[in-house]
DRENDO-1510 file (C-alpha; in Angstrom, 1 decimal, always signed):
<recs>
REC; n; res; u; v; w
REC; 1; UNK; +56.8; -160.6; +104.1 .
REC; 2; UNK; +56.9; -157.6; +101.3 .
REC; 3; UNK; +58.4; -155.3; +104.2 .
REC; 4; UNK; +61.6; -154.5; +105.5 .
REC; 5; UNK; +62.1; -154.9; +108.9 .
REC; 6; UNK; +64.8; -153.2; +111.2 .
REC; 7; UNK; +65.3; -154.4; +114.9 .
REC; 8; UNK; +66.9; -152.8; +117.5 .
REC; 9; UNK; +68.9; -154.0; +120.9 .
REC; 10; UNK; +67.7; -152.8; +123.7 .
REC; 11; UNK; +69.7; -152.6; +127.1 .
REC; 12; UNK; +66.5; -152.5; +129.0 .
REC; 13; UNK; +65.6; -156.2; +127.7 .
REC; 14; UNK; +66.4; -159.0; +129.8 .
REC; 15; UNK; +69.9; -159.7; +130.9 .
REC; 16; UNK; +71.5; -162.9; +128.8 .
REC; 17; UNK; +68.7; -162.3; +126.3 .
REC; 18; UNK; +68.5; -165.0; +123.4 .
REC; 19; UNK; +66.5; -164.9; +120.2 .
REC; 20; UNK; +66.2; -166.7; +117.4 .
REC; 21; UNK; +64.8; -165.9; +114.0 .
REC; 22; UNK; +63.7; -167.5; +111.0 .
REC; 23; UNK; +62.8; -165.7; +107.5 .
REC; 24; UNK; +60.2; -166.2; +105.7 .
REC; 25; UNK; +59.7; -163.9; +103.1 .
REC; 26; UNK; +61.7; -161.9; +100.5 .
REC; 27; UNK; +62.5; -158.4; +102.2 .
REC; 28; UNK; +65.4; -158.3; +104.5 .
REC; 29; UNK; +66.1; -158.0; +108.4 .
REC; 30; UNK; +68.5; -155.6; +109.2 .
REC; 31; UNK; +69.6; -155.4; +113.3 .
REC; 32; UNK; +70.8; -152.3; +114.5 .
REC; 33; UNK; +72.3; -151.2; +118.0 .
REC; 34; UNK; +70.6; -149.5; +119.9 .
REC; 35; UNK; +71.4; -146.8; +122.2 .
REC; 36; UNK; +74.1; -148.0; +125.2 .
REC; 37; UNK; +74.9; -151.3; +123.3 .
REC; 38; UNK; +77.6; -152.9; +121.1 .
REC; 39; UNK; +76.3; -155.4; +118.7 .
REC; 40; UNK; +78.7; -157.9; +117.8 .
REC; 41; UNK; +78.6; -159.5; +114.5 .
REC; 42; UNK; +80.1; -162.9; +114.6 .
REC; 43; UNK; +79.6; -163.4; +111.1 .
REC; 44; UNK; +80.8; -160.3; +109.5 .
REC; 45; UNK; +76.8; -159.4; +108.8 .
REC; 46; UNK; +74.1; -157.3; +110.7 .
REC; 47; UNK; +71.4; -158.3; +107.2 .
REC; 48; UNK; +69.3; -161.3; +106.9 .
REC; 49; UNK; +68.9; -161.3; +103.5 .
REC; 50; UNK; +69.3; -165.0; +102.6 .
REC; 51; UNK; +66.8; -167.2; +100.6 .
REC; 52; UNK; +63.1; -168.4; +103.0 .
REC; 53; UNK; +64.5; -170.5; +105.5 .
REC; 54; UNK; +68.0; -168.2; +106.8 .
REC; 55; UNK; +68.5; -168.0; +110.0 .
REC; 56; UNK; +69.9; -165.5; +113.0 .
REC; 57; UNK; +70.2; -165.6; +116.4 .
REC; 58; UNK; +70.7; -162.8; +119.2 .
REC; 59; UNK; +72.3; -162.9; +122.4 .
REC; 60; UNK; +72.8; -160.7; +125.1 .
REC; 61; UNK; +76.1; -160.9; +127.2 .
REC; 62; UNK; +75.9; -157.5; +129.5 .
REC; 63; UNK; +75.3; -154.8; +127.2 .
REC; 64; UNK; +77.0; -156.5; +123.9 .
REC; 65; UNK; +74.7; -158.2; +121.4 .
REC; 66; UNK; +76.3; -160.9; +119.8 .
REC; 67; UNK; +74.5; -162.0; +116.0 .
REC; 68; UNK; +75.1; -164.9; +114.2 .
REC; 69; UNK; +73.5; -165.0; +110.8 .
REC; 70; UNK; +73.4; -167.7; +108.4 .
REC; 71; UNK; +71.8; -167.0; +105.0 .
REC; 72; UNK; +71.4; -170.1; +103.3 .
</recs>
């Protein structure tokens, strides 16, 4: 939508968490690390701020969060 939207890692989630996200409106997704956990950006990014359609996914690996985004 209108609204930026942070998200947060979270140790406590499930262990080899995976996620998957698709935007669909204009604001941007920004992920953030959360307390106790290392996200890992594989692709130099922690923003979703591509055109409708961009992509991320999420994955937990112990306590390291590893990100691949793809704004198309």
């Amino acid at each position: 939508g209108a609204s930026v939207i942070n998200l947060t890692t979270d140790i406590n989630s499930e262990p080899d968490f995976i996620a998957s996200y698709l935007k669909h409106g204009a604001s941007s997704i920004t992920f953030l690390a959360g307390s106790g956990s290392t996200l890992i950006q594989v692709d130099g990014t922690a923003v979703l701020n591509g055109a409708v359609g961009s992509t991320a996914t999420l994955s937990r690996v112990s306590n390291a969060f590893y990100l691949r985004i793809s704004n198309a």
